[in-house]
Backbone as a chain_set.jsonl record, in Angstrom:
{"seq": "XXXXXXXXXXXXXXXXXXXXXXXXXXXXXXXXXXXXXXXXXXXXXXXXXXXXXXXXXXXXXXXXXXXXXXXXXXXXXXXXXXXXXXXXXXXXXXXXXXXXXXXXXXXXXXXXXXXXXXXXXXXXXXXXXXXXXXXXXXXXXXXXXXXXXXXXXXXXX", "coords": {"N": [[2.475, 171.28, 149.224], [0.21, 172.717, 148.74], [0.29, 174.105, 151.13], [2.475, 175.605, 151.215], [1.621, 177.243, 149.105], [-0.642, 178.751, 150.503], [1.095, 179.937, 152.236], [2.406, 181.752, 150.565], [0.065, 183.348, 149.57], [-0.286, 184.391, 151.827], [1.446, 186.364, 152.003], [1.989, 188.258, 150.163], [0.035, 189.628, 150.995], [1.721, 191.793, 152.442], [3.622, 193.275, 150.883], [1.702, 194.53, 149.76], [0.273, 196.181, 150.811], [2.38, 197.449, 151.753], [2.753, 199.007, 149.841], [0.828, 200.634, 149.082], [0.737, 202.683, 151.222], [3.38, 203.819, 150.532], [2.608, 204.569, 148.032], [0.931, 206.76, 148.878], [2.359, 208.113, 150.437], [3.917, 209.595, 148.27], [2.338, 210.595, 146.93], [1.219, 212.991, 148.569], [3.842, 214.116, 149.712], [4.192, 215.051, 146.974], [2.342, 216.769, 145.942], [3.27, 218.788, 147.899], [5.88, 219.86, 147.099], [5.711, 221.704, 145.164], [5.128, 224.361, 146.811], [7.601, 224.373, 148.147], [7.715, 223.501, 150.926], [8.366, 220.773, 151.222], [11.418, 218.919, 151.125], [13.707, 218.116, 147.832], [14.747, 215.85, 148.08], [13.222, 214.205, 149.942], [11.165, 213.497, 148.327], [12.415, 212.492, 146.431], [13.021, 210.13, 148.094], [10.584, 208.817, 148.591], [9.838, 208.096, 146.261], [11.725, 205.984, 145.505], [11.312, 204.384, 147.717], [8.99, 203.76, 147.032], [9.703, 201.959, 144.567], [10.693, 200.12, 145.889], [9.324, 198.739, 147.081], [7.25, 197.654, 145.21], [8.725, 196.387, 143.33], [9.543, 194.147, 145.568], [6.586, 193.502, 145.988], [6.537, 192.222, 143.541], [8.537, 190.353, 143.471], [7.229, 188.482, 145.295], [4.645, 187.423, 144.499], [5.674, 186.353, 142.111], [7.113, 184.13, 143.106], [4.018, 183.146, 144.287], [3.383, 182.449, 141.829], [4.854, 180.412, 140.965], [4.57, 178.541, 142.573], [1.947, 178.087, 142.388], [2.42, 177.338, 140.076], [3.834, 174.402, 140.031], [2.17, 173.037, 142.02], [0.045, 172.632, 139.456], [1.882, 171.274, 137.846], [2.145, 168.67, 139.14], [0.075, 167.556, 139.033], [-1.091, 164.141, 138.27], [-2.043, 163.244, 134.638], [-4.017, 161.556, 132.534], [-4.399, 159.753, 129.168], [-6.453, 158.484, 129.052], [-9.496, 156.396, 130.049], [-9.024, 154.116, 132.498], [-8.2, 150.825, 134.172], [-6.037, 150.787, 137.146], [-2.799, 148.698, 137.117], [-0.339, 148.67, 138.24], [1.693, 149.951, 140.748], [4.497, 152.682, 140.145], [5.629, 154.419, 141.514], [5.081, 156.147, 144.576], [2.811, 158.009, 146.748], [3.795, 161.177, 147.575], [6.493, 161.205, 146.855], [9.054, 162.104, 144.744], [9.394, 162.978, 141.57], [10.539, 162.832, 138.035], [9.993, 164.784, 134.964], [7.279, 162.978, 132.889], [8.155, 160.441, 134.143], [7.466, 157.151, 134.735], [4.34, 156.402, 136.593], [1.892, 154.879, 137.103], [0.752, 151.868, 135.919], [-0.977, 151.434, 133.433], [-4.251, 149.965, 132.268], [-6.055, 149.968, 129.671], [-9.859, 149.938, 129.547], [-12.089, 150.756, 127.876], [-11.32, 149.617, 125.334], [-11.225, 146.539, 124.424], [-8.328, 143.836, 123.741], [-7.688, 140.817, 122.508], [-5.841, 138.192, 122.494], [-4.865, 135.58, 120.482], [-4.319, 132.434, 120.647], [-4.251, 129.435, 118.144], [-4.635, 126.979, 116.388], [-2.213, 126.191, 113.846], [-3.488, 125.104, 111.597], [-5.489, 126.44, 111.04], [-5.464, 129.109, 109.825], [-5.763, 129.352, 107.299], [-8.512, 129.59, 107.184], [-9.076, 132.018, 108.747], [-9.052, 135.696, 108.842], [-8.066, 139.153, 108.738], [-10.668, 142.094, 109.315], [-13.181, 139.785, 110.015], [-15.448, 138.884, 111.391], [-15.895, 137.641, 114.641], [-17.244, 135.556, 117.818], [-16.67, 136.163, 120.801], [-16.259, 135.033, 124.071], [-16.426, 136.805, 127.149], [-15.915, 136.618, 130.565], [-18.041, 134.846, 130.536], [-19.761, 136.437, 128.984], [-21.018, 136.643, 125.879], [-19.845, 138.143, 122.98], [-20.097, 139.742, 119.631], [-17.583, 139.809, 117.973], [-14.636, 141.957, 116.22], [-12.05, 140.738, 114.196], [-8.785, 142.01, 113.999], [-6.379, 141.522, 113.104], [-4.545, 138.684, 111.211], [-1.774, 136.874, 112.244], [0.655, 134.4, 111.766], [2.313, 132.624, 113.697], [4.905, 130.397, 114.528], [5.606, 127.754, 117.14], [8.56, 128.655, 118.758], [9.717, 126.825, 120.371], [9.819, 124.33, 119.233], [10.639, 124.68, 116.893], [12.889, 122.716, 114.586], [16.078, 122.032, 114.018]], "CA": [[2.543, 172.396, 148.291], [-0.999, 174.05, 149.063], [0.452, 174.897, 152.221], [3.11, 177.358, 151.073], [1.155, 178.547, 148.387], [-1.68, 179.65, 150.809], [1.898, 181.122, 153.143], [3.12, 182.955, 149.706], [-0.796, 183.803, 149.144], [-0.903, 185.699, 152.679], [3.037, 187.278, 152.293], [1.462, 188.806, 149.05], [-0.337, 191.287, 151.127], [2.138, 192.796, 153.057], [4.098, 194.449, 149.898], [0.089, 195.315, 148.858], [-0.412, 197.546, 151.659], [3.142, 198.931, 151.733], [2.779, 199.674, 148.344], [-0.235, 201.343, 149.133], [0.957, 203.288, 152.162], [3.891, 204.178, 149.878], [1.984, 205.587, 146.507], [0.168, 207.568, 149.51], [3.048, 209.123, 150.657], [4.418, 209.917, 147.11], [1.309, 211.412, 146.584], [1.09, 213.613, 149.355], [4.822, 214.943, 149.084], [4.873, 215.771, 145.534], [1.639, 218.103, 146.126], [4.049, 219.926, 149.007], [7.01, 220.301, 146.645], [5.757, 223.228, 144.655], [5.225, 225.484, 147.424], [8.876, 224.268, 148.608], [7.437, 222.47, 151.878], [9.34, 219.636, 151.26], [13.229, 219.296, 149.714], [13.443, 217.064, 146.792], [15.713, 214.574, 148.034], [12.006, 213.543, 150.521], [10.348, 213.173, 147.178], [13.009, 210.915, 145.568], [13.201, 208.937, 148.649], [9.45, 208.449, 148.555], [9.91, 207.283, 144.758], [12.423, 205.058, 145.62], [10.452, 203.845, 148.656], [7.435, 202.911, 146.275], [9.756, 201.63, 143.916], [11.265, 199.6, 146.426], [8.366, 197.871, 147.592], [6.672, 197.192, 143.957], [9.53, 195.002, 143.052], [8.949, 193.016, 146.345], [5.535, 192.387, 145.699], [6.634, 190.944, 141.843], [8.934, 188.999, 143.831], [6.384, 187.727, 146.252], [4.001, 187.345, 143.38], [6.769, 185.029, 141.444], [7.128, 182.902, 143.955], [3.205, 182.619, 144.714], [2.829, 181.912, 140.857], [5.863, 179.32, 141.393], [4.211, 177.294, 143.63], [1.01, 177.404, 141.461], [2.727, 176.037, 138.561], [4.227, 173.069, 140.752], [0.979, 172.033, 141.883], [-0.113, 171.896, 138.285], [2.422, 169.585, 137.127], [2.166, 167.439, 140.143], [-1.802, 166.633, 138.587], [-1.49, 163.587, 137.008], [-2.965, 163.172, 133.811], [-3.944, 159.928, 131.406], [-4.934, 159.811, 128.073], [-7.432, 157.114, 128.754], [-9.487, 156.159, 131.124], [-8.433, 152.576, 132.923], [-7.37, 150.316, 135.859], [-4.076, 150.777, 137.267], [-2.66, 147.335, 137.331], [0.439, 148.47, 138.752], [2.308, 151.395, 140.88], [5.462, 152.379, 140.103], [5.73, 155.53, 142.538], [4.155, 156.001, 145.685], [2.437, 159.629, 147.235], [4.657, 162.494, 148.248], [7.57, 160.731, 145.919], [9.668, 163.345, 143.909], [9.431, 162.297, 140.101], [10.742, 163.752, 136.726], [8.74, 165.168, 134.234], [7.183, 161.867, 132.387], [8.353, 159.199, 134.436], [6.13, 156.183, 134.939], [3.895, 156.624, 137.605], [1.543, 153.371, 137.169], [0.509, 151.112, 134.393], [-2.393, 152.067, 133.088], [-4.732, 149.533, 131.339], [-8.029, 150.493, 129.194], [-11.028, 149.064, 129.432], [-12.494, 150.909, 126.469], [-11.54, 148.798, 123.632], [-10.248, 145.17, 124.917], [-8.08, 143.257, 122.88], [-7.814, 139.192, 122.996], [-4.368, 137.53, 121.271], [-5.763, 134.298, 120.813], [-3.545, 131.191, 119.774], [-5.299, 128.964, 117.775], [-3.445, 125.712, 115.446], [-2.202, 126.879, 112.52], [-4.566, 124.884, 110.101], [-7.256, 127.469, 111.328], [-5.01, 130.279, 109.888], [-6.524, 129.789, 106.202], [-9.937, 130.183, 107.632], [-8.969, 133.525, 109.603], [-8.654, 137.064, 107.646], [-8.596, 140.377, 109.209], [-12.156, 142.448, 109.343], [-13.841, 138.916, 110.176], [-16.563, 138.642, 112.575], [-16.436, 136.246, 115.613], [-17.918, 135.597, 118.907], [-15.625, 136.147, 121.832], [-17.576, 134.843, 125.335], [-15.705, 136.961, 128.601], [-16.835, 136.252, 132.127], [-19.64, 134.216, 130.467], [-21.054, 136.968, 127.854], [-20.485, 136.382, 123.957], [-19.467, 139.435, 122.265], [-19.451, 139.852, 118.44], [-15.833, 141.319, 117.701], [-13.8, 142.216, 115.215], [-10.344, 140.538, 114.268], [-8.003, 143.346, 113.805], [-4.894, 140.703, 112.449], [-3.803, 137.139, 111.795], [-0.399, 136.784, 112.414], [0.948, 133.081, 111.838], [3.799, 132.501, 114.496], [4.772, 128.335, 114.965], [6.178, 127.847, 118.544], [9.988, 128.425, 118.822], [10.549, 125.903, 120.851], [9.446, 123.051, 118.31], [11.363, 124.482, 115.627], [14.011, 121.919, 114.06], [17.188, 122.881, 113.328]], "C": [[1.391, 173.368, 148.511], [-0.75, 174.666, 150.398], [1.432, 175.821, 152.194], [2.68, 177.531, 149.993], [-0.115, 179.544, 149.043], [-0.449, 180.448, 151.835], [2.101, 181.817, 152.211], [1.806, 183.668, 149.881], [-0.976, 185.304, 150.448], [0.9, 186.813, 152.917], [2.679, 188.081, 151.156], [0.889, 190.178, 150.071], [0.374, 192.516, 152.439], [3.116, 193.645, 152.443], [2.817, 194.889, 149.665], [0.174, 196.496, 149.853], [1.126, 198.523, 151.79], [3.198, 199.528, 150.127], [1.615, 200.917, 148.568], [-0.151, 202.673, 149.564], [2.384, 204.427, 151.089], [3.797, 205.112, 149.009], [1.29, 206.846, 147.306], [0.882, 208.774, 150.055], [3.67, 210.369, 149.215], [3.723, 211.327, 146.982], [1.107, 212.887, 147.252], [1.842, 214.548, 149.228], [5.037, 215.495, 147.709], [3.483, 216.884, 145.262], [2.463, 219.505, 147.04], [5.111, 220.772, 148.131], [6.733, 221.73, 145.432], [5.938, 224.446, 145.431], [6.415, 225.358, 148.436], [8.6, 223.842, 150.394], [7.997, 221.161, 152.129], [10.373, 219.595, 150.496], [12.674, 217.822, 148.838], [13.796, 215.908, 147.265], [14.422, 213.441, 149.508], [11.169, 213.079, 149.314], [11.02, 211.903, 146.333], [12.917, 210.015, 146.487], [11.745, 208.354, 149.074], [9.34, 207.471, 147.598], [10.409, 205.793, 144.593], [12.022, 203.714, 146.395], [9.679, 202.611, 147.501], [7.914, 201.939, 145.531], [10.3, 200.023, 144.286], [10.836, 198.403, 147.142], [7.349, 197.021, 146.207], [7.482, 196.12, 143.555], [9.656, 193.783, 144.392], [7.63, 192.468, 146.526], [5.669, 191.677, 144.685], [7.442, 189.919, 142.474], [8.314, 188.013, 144.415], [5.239, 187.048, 145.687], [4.174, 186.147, 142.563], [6.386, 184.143, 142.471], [5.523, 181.93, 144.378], [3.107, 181.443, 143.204], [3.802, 180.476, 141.014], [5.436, 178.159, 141.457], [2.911, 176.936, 143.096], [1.266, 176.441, 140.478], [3.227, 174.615, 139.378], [3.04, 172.325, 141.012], [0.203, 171.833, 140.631], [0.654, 170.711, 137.489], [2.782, 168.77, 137.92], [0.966, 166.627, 139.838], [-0.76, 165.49, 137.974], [-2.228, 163.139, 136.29], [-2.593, 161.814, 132.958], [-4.774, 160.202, 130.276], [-6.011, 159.538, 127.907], [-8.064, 156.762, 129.642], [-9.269, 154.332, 131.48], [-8.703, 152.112, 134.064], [-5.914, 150.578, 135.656], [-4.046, 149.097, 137.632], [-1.571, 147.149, 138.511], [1.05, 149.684, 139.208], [3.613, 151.41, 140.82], [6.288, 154.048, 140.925], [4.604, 155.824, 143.931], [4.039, 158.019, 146.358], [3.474, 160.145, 147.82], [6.351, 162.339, 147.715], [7.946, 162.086, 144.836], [10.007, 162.606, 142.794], [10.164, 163.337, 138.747], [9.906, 163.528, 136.054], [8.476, 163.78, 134.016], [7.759, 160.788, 132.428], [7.237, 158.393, 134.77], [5.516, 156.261, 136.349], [3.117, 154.939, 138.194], [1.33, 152.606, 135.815], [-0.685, 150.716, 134.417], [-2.908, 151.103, 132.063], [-6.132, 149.927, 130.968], [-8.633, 149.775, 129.137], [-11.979, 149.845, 128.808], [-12.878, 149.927, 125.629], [-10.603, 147.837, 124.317], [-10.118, 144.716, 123.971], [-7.766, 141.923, 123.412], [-6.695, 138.807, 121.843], [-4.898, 135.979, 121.616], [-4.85, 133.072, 120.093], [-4.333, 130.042, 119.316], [-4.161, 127.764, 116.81], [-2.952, 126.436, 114.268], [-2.661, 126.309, 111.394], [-5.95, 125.01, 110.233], [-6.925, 128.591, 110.411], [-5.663, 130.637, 108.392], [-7.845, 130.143, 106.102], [-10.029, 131.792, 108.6], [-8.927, 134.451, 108.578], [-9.306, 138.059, 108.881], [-10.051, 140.716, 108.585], [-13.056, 141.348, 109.418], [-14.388, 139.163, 111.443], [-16.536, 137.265, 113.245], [-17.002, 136.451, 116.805], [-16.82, 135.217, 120.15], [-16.751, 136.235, 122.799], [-15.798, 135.474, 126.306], [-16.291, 137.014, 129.572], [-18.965, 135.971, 131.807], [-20.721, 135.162, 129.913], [-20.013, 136.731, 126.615], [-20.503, 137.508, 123.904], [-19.812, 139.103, 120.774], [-17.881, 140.553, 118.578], [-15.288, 141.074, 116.697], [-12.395, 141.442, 115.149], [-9.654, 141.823, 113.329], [-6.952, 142.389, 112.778], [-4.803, 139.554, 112.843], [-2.354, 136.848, 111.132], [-0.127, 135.229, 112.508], [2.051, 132.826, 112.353], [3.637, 130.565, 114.582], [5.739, 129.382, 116.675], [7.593, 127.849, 117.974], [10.444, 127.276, 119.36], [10.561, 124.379, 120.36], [10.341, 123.101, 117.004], [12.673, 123.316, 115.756], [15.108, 122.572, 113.641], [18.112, 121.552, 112.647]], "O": [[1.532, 174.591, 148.481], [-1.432, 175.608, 150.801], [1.419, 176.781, 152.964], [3.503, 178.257, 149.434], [-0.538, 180.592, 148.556], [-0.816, 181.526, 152.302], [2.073, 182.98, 152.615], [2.01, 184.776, 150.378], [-1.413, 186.448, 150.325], [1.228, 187.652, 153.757], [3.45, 189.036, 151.254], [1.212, 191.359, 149.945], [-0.093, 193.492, 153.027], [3.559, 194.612, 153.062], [2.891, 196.031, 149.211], [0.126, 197.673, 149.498], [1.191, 199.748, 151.886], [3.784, 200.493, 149.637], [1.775, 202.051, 148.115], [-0.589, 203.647, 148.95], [2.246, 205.648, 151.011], [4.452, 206.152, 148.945], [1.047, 207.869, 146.666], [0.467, 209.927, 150.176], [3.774, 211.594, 149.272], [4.118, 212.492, 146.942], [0.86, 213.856, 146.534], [1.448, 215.65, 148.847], [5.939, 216.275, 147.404], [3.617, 217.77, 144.418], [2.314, 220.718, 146.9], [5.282, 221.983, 148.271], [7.592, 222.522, 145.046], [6.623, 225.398, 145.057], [6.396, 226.047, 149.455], [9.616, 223.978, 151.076], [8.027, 220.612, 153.231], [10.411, 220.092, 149.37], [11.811, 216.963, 149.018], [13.19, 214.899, 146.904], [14.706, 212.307, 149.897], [10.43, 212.12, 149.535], [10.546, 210.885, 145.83], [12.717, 208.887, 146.036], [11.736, 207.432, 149.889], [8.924, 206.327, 147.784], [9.94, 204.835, 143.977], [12.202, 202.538, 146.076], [9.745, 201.403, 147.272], [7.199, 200.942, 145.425], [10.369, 199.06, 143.522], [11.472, 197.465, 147.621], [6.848, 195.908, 146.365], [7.008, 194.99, 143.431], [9.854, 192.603, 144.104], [7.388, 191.368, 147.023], [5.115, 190.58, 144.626], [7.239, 188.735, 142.204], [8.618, 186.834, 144.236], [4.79, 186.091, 146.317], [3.37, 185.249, 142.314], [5.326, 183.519, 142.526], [5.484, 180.732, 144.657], [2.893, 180.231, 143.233], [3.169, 179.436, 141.202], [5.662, 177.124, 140.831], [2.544, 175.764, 143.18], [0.772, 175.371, 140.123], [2.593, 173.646, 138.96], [2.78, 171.248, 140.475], [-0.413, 170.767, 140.632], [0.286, 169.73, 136.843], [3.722, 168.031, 137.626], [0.759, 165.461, 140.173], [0.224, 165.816, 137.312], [-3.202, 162.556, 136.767], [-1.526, 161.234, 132.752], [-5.809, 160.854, 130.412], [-6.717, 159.979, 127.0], [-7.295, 156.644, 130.596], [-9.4, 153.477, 130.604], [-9.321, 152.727, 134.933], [-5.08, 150.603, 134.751], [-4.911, 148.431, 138.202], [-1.537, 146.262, 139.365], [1.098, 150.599, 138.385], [4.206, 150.437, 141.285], [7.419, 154.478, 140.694], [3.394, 155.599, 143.934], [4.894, 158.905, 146.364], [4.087, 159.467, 148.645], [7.25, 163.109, 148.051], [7.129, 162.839, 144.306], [10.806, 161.674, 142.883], [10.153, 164.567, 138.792], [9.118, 162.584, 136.111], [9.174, 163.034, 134.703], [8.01, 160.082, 131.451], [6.148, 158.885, 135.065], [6.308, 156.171, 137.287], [3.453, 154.176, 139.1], [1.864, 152.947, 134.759], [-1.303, 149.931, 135.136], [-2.324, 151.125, 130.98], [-7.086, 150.149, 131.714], [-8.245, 148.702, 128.675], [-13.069, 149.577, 129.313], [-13.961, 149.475, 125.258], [-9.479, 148.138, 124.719], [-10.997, 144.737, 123.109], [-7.578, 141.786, 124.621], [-6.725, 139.076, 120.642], [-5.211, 135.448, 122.681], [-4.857, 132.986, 118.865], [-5.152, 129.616, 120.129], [-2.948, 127.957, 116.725], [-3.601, 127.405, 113.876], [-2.398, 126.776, 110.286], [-6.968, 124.393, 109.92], [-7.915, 129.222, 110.042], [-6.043, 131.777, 108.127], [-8.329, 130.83, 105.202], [-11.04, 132.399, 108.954], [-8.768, 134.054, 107.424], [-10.31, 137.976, 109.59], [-10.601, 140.048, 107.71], [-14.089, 141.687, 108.841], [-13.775, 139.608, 112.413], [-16.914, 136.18, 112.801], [-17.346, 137.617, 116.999], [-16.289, 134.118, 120.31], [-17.753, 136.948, 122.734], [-14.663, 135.001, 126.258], [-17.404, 137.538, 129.515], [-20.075, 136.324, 132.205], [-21.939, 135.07, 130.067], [-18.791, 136.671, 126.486], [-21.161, 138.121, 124.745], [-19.814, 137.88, 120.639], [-17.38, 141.519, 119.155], [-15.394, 139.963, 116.178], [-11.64, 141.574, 116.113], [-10.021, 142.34, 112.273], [-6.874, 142.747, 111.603], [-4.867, 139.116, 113.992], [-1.984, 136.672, 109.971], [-0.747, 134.696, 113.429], [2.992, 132.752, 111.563], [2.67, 129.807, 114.659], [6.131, 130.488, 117.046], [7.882, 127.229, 116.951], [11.451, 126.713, 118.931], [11.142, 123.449, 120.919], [10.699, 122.17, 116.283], [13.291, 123.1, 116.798], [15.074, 123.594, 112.956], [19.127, 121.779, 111.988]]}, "num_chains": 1, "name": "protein.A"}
């Protein structure tokens, strides 16, 4: 993509200069046409000229902006910063808007689901303070929720 937006960037200046060359002629002939030095129908086709080349630089223009906006929504962006754990597209891959690219985990704020017996569960309560050890450091942390699940596969029926 940066390689035809730097070809639109240099096709941009060859409506610039006929535009230029154009407004120059305009200019020129419509000083002549009072003292009847030039017929009109050189003056409209000057006009026409200029006018003729202005709308091919907006086209050439479009297209550069085009190709700008594409490489903007080819960035991608994350909410959060992370590891990727996992890819689920690979470089130069053609995607729709907000499809999954990878799977993005934070290492911000880690959370720990911790199974524990359930005749701990009357000693648990959210906003409690414990000591979570990972790769051999203790933490203080917060419990966010205690959720009391039994195993399914013990239930009786």
């Amino acid at each position: 993509m940066r390689l035809r937006l730097a070809e639109a960037a240099a096709q941009v200046g060859r409506p610039k200069a006929q535009r230029e060359l154009a407004a120059s002629q305009l200019a020129r002939l419509s000083k002549l046409v009072p003292g009847s030095a030039v017929a009109q129908t050189a003056l409209d086709e000057a006009r026409a000229q200029l006018a003729t080349v202005e709308r091919d630089l907006a086209a050439t223009e479009a297209r550069r902006r085009g190709i700008e906006h594409d490489i903007a929504e080819a960035e991608i962006r994350v909410p959060f910063a992370g590891d990727v754990t996992e890819r689920f597209a690979q470089r130069g891959e053609y995607l729709q808007i907000g499809s999954a690219v990878v799977h993005l985990v934070g290492t911000g704020r880690l959370e720990a689901r911790v199974q524990a017996p359930l005749a701990l569960e009357s000693r648990m309560r959210a906003g409690q303070e414990l000591d979570v050890r990972l790769n051999g450091v203790t933490r203080p942390t917060m419990v966010r929720a205690v959720v009391p699940v039994g195993d399914p596969h013990l239930l009786v029926r």
